[in-house]
N, CA, C and O atoms as a GROMACS GRO file, in nm:
protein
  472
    1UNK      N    1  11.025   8.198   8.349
    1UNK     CA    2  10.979   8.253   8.474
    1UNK      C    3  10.844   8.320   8.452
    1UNK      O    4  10.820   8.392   8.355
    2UNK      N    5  10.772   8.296   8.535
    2UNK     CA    6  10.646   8.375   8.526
    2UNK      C    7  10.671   8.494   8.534
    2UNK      O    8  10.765   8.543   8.595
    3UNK      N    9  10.562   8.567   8.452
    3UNK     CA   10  10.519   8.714   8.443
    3UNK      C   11  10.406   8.763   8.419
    3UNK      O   12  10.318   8.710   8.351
    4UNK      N   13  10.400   8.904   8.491
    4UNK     CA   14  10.242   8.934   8.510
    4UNK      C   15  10.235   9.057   8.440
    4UNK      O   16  10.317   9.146   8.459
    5UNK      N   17  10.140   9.067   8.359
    5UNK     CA   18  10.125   9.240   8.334
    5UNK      C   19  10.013   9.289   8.430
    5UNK      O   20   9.904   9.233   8.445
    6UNK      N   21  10.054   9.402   8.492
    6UNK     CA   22   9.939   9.511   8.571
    6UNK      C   23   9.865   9.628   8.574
    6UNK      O   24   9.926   9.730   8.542
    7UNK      N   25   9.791   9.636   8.593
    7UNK     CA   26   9.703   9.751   8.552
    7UNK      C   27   9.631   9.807   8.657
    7UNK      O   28   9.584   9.740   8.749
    8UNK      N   29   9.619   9.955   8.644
    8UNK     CA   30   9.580  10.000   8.764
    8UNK      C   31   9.496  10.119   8.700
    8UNK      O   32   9.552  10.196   8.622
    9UNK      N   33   9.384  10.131   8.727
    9UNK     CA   34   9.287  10.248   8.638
    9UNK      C   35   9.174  10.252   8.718
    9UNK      O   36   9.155  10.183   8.818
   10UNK      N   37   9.062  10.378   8.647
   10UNK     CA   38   9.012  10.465   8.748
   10UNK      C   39   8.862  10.375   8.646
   10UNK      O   40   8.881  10.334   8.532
   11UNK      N   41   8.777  10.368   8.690
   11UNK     CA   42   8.633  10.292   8.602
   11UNK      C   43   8.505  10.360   8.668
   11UNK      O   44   8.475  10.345   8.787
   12UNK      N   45   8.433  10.435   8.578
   12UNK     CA   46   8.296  10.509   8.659
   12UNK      C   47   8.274  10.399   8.733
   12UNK      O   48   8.315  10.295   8.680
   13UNK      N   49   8.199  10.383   8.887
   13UNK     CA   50   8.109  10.303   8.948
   13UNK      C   51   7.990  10.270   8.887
   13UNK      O   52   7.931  10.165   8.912
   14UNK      N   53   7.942  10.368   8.795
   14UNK     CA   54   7.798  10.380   8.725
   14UNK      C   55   7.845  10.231   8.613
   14UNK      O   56   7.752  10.170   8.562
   15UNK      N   57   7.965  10.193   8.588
   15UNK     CA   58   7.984  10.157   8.445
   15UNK      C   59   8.026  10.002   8.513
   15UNK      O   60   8.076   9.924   8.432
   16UNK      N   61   8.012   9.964   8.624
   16UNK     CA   62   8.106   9.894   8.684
   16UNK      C   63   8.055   9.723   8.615
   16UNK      O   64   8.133   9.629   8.599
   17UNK      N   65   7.914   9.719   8.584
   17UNK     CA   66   7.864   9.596   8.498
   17UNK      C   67   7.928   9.563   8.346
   17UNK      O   68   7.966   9.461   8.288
   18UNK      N   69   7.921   9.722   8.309
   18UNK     CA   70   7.986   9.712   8.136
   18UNK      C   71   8.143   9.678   8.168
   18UNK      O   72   8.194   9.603   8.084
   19UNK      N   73   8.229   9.720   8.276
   19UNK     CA   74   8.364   9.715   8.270
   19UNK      C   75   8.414   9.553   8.294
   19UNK      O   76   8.527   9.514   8.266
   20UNK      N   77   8.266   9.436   8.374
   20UNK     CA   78   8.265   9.304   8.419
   20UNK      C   79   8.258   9.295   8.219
   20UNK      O   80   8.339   9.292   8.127
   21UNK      N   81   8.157   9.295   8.231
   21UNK     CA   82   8.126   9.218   8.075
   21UNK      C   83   8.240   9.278   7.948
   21UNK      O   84   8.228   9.211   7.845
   22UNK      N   85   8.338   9.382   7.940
   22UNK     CA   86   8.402   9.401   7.859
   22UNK      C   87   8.576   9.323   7.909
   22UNK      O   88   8.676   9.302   7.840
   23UNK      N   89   8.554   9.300   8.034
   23UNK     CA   90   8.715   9.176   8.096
   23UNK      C   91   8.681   9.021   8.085
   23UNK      O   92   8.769   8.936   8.088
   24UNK      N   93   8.570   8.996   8.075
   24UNK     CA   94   8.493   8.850   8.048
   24UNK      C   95   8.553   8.772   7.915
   24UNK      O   96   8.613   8.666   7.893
   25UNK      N   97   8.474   8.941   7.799
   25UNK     CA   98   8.530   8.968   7.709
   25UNK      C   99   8.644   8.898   7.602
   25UNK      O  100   8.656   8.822   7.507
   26UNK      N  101   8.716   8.984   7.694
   26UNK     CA  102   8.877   8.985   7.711
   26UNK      C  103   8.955   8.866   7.741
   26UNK      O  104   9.067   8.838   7.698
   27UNK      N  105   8.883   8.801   7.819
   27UNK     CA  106   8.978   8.676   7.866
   27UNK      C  107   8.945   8.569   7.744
   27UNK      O  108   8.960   8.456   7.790
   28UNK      N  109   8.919   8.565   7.651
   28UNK     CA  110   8.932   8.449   7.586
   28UNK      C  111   9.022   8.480   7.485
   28UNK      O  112   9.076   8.397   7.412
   29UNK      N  113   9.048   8.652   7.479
   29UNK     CA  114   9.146   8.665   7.331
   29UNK      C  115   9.284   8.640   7.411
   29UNK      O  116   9.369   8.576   7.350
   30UNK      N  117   9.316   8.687   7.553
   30UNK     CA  118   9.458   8.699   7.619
   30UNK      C  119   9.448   8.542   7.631
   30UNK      O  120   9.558   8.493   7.605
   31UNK      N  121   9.343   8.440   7.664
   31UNK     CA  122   9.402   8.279   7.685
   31UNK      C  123   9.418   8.244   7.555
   31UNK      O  124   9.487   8.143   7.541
   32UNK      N  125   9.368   8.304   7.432
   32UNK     CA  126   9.414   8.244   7.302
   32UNK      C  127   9.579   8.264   7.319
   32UNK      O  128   9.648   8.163   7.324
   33UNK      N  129   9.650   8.414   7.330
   33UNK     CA  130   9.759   8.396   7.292
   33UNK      C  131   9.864   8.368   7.423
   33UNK      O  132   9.975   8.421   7.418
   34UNK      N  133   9.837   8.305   7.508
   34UNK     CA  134   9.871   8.227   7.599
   34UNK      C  135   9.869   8.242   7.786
   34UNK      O  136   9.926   8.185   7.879
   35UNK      N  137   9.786   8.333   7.772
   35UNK     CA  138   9.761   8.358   7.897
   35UNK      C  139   9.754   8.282   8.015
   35UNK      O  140   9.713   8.171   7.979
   36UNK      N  141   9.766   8.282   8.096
   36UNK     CA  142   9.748   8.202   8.193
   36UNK      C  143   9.609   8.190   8.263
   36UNK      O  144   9.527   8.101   8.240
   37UNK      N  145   9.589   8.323   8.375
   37UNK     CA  146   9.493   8.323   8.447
   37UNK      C  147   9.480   8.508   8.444
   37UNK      O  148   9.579   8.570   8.404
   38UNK      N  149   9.370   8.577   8.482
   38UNK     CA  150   9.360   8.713   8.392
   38UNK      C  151   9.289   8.759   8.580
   38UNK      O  152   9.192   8.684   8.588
   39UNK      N  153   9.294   8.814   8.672
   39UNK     CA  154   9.218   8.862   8.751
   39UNK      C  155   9.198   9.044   8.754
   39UNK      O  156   9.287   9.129   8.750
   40UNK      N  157   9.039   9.066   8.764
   40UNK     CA  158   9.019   9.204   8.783
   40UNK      C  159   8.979   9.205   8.979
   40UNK      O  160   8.935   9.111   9.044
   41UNK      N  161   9.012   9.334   9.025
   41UNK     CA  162   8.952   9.337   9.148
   41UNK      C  163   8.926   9.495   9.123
   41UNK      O  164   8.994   9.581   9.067
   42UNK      N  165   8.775   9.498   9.201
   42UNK     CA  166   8.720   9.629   9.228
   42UNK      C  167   8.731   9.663   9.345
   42UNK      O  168   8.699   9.577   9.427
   43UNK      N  169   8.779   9.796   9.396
   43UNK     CA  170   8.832   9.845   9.470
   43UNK      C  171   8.744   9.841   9.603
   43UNK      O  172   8.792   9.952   9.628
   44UNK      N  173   8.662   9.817   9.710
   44UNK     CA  174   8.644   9.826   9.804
   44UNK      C  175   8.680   9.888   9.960
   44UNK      O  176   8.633   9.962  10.046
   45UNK      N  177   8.774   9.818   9.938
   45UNK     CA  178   8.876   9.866  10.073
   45UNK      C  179   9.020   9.968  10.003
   45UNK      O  180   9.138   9.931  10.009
   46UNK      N  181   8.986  10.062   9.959
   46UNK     CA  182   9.082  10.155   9.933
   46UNK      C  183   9.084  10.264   9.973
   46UNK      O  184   9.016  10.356   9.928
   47UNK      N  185   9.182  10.272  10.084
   47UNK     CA  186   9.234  10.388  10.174
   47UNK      C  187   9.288  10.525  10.082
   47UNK      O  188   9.377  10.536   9.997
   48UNK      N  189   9.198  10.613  10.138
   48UNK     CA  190   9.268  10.752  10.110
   48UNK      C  191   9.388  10.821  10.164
   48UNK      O  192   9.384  10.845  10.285
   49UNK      N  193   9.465  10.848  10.116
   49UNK     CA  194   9.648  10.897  10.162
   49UNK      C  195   9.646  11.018  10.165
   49UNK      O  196   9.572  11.072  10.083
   50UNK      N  197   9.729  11.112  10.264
   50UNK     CA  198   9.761  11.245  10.209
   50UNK      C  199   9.845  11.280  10.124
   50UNK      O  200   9.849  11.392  10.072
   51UNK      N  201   9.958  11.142  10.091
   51UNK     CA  202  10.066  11.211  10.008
   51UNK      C  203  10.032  11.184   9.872
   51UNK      O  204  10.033  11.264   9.779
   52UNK      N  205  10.001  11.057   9.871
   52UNK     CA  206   9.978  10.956   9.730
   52UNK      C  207   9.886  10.841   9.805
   52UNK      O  208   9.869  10.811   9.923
   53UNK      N  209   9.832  10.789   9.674
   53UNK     CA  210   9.720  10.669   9.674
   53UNK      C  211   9.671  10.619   9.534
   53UNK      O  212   9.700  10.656   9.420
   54UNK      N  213   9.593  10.528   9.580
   54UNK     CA  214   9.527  10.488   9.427
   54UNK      C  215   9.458  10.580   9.372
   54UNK      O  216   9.446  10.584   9.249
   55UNK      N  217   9.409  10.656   9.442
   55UNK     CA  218   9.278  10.769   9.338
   55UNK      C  219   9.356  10.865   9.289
   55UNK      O  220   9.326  10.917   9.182
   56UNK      N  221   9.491  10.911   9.372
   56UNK     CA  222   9.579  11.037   9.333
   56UNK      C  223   9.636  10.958   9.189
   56UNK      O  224   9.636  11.000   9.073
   57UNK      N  225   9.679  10.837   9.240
   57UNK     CA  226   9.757  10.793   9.096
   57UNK      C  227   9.688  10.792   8.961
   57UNK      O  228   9.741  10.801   8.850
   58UNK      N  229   9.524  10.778   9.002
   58UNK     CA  230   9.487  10.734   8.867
   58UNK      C  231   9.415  10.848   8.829
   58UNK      O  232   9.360  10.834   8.719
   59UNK      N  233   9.392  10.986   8.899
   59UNK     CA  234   9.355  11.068   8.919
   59UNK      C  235   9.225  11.014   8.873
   59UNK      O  236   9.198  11.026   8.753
   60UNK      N  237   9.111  10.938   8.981
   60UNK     CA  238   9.010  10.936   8.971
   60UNK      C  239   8.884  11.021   9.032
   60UNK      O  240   8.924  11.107   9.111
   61UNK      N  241   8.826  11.019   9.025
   61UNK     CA  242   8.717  11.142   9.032
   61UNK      C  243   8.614  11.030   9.109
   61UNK      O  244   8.614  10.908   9.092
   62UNK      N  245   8.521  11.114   9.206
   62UNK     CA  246   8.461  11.136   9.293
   62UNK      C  247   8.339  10.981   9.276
   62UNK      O  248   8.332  10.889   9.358
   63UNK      N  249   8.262  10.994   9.156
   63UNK     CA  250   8.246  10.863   9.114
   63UNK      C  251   8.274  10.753   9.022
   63UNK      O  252   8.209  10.692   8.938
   64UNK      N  253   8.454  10.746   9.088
   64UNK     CA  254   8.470  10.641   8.996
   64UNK      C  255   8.552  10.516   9.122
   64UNK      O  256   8.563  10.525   9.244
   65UNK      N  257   8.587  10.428   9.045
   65UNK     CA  258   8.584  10.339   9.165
   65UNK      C  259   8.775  10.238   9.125
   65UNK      O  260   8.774  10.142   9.048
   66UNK      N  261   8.861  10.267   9.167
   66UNK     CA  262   8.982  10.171   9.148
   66UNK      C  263   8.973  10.062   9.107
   66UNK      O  264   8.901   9.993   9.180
   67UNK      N  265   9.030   9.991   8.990
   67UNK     CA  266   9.068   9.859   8.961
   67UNK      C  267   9.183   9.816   8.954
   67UNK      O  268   9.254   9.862   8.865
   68UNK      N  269   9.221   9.742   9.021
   68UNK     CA  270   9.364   9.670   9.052
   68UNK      C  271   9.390   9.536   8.923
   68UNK      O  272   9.367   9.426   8.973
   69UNK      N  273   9.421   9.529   8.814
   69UNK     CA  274   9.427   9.396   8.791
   69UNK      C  275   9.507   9.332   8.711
   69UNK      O  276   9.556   9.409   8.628
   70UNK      N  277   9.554   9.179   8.697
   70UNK     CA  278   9.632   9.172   8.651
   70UNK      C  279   9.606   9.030   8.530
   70UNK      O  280   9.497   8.974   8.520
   71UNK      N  281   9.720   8.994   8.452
   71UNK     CA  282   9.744   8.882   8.386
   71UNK      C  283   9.865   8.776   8.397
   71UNK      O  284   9.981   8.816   8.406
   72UNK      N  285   9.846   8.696   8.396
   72UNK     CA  286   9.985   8.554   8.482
   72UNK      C  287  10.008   8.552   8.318
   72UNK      O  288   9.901   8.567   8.258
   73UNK      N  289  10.077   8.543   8.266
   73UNK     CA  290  10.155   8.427   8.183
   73UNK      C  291  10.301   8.332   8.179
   73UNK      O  292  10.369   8.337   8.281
   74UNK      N  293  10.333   8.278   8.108
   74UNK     CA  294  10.414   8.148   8.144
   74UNK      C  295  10.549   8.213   8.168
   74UNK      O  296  10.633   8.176   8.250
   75UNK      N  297  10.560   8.337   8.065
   75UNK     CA  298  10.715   8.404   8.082
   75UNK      C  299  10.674   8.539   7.969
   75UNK      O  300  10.573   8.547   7.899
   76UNK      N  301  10.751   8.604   7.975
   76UNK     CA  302  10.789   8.721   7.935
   76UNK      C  303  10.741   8.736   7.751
   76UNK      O  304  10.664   8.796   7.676
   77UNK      N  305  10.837   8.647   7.752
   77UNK     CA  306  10.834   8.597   7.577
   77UNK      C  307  10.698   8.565   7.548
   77UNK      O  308  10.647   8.604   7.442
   78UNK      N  309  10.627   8.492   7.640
   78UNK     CA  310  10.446   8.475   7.589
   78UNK      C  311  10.404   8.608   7.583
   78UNK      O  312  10.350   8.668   7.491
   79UNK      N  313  10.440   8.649   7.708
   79UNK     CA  314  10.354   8.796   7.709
   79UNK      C  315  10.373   8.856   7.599
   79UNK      O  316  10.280   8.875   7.520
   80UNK      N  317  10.521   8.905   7.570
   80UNK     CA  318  10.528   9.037   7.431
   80UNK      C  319  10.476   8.964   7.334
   80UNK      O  320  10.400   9.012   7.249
   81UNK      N  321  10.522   8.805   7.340
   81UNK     CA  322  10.403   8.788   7.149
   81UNK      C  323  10.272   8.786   7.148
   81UNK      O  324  10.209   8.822   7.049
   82UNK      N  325  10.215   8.744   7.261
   82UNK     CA  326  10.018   8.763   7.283
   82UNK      C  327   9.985   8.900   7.300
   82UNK      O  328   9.867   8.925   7.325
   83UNK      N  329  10.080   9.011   7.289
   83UNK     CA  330  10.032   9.139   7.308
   83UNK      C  331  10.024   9.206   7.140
   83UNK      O  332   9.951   9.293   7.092
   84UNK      N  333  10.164   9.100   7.065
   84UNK     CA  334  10.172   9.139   6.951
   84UNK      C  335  10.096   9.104   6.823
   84UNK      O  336  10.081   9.163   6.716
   85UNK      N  337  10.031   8.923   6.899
   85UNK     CA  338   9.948   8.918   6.802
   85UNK      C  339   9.766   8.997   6.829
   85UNK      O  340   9.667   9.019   6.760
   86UNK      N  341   9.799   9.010   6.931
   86UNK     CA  342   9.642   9.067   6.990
   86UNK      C  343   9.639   9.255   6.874
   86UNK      O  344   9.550   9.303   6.804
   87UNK      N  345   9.743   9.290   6.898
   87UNK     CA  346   9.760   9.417   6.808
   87UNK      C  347   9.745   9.398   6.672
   87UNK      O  348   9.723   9.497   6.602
   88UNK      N  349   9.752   9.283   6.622
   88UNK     CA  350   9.716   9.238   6.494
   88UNK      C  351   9.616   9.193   6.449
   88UNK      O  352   9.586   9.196   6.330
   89UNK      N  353   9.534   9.132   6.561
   89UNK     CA  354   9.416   9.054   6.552
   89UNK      C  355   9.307   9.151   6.514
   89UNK      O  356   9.303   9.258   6.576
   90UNK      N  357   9.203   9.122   6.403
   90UNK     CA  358   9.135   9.220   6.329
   90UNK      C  359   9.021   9.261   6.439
   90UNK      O  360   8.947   9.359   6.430
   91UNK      N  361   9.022   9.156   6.556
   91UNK     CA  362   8.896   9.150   6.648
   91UNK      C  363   8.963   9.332   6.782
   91UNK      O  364   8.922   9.391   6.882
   92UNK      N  365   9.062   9.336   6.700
   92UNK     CA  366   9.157   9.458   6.767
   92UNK      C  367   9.156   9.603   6.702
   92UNK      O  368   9.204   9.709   6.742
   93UNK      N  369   9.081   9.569   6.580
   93UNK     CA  370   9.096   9.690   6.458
   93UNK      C  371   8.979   9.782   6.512
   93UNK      O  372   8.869   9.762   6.564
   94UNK      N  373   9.056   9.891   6.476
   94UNK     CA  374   8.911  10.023   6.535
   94UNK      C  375   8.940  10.006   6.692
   94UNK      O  376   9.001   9.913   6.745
   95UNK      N  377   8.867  10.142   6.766
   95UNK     CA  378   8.887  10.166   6.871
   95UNK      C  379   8.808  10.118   6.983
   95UNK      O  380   8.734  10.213   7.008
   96UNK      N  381   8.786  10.042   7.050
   96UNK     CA  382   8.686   9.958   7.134
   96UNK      C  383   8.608  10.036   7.198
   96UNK      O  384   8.631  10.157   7.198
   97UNK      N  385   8.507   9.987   7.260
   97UNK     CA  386   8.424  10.094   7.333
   97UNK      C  387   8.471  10.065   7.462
   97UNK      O  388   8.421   9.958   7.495
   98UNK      N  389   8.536  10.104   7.541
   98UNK     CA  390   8.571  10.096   7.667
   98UNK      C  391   8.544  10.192   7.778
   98UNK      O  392   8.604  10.299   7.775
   99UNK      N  393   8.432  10.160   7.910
   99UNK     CA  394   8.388  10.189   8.019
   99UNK      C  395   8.486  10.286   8.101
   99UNK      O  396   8.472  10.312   8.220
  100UNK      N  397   8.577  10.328   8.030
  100UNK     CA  398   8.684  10.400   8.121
  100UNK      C  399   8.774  10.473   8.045
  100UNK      O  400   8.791  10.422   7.934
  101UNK      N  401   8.826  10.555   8.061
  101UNK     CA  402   8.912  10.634   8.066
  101UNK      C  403   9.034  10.590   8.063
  101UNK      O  404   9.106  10.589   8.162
  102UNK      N  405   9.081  10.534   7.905
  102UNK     CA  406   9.169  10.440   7.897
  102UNK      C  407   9.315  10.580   7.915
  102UNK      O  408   9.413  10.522   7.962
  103UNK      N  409   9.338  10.692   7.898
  103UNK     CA  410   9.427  10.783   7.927
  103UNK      C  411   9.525  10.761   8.070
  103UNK      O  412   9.645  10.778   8.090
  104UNK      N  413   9.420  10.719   8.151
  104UNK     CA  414   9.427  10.774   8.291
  104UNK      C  415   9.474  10.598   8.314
  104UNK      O  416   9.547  10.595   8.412
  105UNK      N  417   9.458  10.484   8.267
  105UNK     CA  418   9.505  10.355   8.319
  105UNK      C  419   9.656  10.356   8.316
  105UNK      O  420   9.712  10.422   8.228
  106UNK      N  421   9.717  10.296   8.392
  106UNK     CA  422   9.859  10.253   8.391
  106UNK      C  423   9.883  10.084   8.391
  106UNK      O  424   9.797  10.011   8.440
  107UNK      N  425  10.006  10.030   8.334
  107UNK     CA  426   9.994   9.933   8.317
  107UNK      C  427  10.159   9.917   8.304
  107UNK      O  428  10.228  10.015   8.275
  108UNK      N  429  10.227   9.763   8.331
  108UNK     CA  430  10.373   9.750   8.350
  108UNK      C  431  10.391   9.589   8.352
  108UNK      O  432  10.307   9.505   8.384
  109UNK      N  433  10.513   9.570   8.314
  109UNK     CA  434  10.532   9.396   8.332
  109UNK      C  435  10.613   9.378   8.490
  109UNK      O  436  10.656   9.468   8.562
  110UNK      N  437  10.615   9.277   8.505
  110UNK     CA  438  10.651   9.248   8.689
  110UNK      C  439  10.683   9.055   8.666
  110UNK      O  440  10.619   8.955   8.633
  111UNK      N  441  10.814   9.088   8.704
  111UNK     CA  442  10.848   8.959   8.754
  111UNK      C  443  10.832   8.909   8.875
  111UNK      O  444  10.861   8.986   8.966
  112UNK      N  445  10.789   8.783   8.909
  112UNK     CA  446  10.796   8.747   9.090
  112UNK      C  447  10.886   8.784   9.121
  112UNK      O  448  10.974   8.814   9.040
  113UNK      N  449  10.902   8.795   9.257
  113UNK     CA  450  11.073   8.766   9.358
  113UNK      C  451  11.012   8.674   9.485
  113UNK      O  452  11.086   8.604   9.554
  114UNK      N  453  10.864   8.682   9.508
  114UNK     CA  454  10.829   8.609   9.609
  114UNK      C  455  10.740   8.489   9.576
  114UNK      O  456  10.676   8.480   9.681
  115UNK      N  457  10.718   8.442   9.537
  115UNK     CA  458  10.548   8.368   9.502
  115UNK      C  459  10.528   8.214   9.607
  115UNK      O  460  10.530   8.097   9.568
  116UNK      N  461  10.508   8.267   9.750
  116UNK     CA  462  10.463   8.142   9.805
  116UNK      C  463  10.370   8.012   9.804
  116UNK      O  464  10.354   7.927   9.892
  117UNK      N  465  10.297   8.026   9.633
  117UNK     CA  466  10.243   7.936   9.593
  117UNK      C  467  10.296   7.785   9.543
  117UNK      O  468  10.274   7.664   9.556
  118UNK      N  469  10.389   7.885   9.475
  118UNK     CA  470  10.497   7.796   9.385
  118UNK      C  471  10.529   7.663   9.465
  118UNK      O  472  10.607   7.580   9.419
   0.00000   0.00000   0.00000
């Protein structure tokens, strides 16, 4: 069954070119270990809430801008081993330079229940 991992994090607006070119990046090590299809979206149309929202969740700050995004793979089992060999992969060693505030990202696996593509 397909599965997606998701991610939801806060990215300066100032940084929003380095955060394109560091997921570009990215997509050739997640299709090495079997990825499917990898989408980022920058936030645009994101409504402010009084109770909760995306900026409360990711507790983002004033200029930074929501990213919604995710990764397809074939099933579950691809996912945990392309996460496990990616943790191994030396191109993984040392701490990356990353455009964001990797603290403040959240991230989770998700099975369909709907997928009207299929």
């Amino acid at each position: 069954m397909t599965y997606y991992s998701g991610f939801l994090l806060p990215v300066p607006t100032a940084n929003k070119q380095k955060y394109i070119d560091m997921a570009q990046g990215a997509w050739s090590m997640f299709k090495r270990y079997g990825a499917l299809r990898m989408v980022e979206a920058w936030g645009v149309d994101v409504p402010r809430g009084k109770v909760n929202d995306f900026y409360m969740s990711t507790q983002a700050k004033d200029d930074e801008t929501v990213v919604f995004s995710w990764i397809e793979w074939p099933d579950k089992a691809t996912a945990d081993a392309g996460f496990e060999k990616m943790m191994a992969d030396p191109e993984m060693q040392g701490p990356p330079e990353m455009p964001f505030d990797g603290m403040r990202m959240m991230w989770g696996g998700f099975e369909p229940i709907v997928d009207e593509k299929a």
